[in-house]
C-alpha positions in Angstrom: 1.7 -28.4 38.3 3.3 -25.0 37.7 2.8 -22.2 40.1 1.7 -18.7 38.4 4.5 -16.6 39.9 3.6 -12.5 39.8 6.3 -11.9 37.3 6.0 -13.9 34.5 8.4 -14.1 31.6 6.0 -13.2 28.9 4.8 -10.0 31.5 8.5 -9.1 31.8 8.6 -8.9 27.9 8.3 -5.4 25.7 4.9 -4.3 25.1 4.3 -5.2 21.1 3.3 -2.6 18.8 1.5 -4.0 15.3 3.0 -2.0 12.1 0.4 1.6 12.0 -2.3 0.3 9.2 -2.2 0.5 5.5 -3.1 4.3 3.8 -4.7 3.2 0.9 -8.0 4.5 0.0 -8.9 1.6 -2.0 -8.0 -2.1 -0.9 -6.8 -4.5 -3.2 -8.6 -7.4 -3.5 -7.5 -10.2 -1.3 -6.0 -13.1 -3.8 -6.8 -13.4 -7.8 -6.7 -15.9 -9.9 -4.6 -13.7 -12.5 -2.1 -11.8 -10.7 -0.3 -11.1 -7.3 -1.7 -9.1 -4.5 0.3 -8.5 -1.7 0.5 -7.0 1.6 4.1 -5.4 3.0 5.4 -3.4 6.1 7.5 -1.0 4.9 8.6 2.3 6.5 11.0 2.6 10.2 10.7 1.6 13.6 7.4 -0.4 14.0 6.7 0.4 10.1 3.6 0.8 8.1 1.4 -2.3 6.4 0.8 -1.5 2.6 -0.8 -3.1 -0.2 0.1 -4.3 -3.6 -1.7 -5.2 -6.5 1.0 -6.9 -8.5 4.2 -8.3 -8.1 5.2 -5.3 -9.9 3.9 -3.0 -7.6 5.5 -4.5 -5.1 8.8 -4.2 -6.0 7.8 -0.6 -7.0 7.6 -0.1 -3.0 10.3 -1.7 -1.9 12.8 0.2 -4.3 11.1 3.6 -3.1 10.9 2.5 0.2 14.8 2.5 0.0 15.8 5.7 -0.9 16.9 8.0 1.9 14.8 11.1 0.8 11.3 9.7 0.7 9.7 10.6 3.8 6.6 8.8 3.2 4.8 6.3 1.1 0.8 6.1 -0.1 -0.6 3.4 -2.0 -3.7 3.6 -4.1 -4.1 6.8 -3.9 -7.9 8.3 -5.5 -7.6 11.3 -7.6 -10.8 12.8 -9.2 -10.8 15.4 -11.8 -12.5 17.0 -14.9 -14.4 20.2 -15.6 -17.6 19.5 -14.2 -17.7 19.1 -10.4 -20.7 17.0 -10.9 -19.1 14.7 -13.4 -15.6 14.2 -12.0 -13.5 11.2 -13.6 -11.4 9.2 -11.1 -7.6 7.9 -11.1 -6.2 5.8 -8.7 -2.6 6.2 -8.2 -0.4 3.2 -7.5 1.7 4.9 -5.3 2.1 8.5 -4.0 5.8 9.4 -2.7 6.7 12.3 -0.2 10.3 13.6 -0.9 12.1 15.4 2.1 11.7 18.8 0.4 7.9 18.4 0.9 7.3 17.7 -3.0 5.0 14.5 -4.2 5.9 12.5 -6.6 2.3 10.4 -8.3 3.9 6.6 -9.6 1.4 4.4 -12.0 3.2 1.1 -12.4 1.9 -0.9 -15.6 3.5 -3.5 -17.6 4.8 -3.0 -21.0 2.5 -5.3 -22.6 -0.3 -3.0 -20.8 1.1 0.4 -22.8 1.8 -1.0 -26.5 -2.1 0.0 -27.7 -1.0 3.7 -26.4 -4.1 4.1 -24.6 -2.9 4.1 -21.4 -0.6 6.5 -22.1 -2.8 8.9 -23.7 -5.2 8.4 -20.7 -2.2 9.2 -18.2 -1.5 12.7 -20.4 -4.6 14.2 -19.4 -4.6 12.4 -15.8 -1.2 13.7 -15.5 -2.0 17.3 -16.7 -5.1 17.2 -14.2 -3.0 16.4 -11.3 -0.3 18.4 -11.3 -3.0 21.6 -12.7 -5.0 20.8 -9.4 -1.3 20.5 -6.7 -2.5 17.2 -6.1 0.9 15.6 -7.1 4.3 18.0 -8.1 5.1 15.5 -11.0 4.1 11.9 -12.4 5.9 9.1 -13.0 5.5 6.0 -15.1 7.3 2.4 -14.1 7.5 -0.8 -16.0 9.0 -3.5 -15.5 12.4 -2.4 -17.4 12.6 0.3 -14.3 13.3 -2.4 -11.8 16.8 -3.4 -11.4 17.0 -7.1 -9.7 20.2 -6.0 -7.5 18.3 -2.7 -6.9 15.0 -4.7 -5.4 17.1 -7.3 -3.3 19.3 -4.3 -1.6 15.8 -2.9 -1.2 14.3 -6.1 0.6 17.4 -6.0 2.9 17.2 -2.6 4.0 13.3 -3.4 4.5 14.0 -5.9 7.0 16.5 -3.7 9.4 13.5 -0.9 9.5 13.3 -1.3 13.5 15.7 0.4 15.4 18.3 -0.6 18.3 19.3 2.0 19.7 22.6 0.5 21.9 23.8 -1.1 19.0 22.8 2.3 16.1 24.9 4.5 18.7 27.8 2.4 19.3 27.4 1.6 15.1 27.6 5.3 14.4 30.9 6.0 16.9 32.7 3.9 14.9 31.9 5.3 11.3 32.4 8.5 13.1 35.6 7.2 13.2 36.6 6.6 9.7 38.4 8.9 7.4 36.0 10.0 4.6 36.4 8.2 1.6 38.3 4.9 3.3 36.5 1.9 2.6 35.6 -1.1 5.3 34.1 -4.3 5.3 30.7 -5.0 6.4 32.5 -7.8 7.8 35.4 -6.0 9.5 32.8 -3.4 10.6 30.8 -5.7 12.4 33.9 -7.3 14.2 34.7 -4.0 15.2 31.9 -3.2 16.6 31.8 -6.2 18.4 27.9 -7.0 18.9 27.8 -9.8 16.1 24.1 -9.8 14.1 23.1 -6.4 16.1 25.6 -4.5 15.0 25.5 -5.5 11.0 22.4 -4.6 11.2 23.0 -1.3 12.6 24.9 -0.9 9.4 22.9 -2.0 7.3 20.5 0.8 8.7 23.3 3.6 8.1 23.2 2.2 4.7 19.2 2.9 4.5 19.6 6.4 5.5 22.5 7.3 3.8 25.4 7.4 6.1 27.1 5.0 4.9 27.4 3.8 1.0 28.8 1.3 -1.1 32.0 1.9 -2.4 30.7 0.1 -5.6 27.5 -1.6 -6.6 26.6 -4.9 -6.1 24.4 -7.0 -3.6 24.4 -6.1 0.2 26.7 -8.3 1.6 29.6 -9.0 4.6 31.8 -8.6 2.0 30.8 -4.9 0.3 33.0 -2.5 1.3 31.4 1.0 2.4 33.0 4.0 3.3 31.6 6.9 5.6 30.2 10.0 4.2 29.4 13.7 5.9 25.3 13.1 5.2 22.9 12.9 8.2 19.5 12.0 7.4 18.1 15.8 7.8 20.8 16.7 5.1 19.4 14.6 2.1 17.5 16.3 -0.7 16.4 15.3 -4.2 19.9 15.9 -5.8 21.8 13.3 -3.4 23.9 11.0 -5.5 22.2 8.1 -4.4 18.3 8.9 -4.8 19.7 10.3 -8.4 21.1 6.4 -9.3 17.8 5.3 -7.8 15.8 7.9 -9.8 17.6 6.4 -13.1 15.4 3.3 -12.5 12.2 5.2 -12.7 11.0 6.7 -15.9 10.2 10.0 -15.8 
């Protein structure tokens, strides 16, 4: 029989803190028989849970999720409008994205197949014209399918799972691109031997990646093998016009 000593291994352990809770104002059902619903944590550090109502609104927040100058994420999102306070019509965005330089950005993800009757899309004209009339949202955005680029989505799902930091290993990450000339392309690979702290430091690279300190000297899949190089951004320096949340803006149409 094991004695209970004072200090066990589990006490000795990091307190655990659960991902902050979703922000939606409606909740997605919890399965159905004719799509996907899903659930996500998404975000930095400890992260935030969100939900999806489709596969394609999924993907939707992972892409988003991965570019440097959103600062924050909503999903389903009620908007109410009309000209009769009494008789206010309702809109529930898919997703509501906070850029850096405070503006929102309202997404409504839909299938092509859902748009050929052109209902929708007259629908969205006046829900479109409402919301930005009213400052609930600076512009709105409509993605399809066509939007989401498969390499684009797995890079994102990557960078999702690195959201939590370390900091010994995002320091000692950081002195080394510090490093680098600008412009001169390394290795994930070599990087990481450099470094010298094996899985902890790729992943510190892969985080520099997320927030734009380091990028891909061309595109492809996140890899030991991509070759980055270092550039002069810092996270507080990204804004809408960043090369990078421009290539990732190209997916979504506007």
């Amino acid at each position: 029989m094991f004695e209970k000593t004072k200090h066990s291994a589990v006490s000795d352990q990091e307190p655990i803190t659960l991902p902050g809770a979703s922000r939606a104002m409606r909740n997605v059902p919890a399965a159905s028989s004719a799509h996907c619903t899903a659930h996500v944590v998404l975000g930095d550090g400890v992260g935030q849970r969100a939900q999806a109502e489709s596969w394609l609104e999924l993907s939707a927040l992972f892409v988003l999720n991965a570019i440097p100058n959103v600062v924050a994420i909503q999903e389903q999102v009620r908007f109410f409008y009309g000209w009769k306070p009494e008789e206010q019509s309702q809109h529930v965005f898919d997703i509501i994205a906070t850029l850096r330089d405070g503006r929102k950005i309202g997404f409504t993800v839909k299938p092509e197949a859902r748009l050929v009757s052109g209902r929708f899309l007259e629908e969205m004209q006046e829900v479109s014209w409402w919301a930005v009339e009213k400052g609930f949202v600076d512009e709105v955005r409509l993605i399809t399918e066509r939007d989401i680029d498969s390499t684009d989505l797995r890079n994102a799902k990557v960078l999702a799972a690195v959201r939590e930091a370390d900091p010994e290993a995002d320091a000692l990450a950081l002195s080394f691109i510090d490093g680098l000339p600008e412009g001169a392309g390394q290795s994930l690979r070599r990087l990481t031997i450099d470094i010298g702290m094996q899985g902890r430091g790729y992943r510190a690279l892969l985080r520099l990646i997320r927030n734009g300190m380091l990028r891909p000297m061309s595109r492809g899949l996140i890899g030991p093998e991509m070759v980055v190089a270092r550039t002069d951004a810092r996270p507080e320096d990204l804004t809408v016009g960043d090369t990078h949340v421009a290539s990732a803006d190209e997916l979504i149409a506007a």
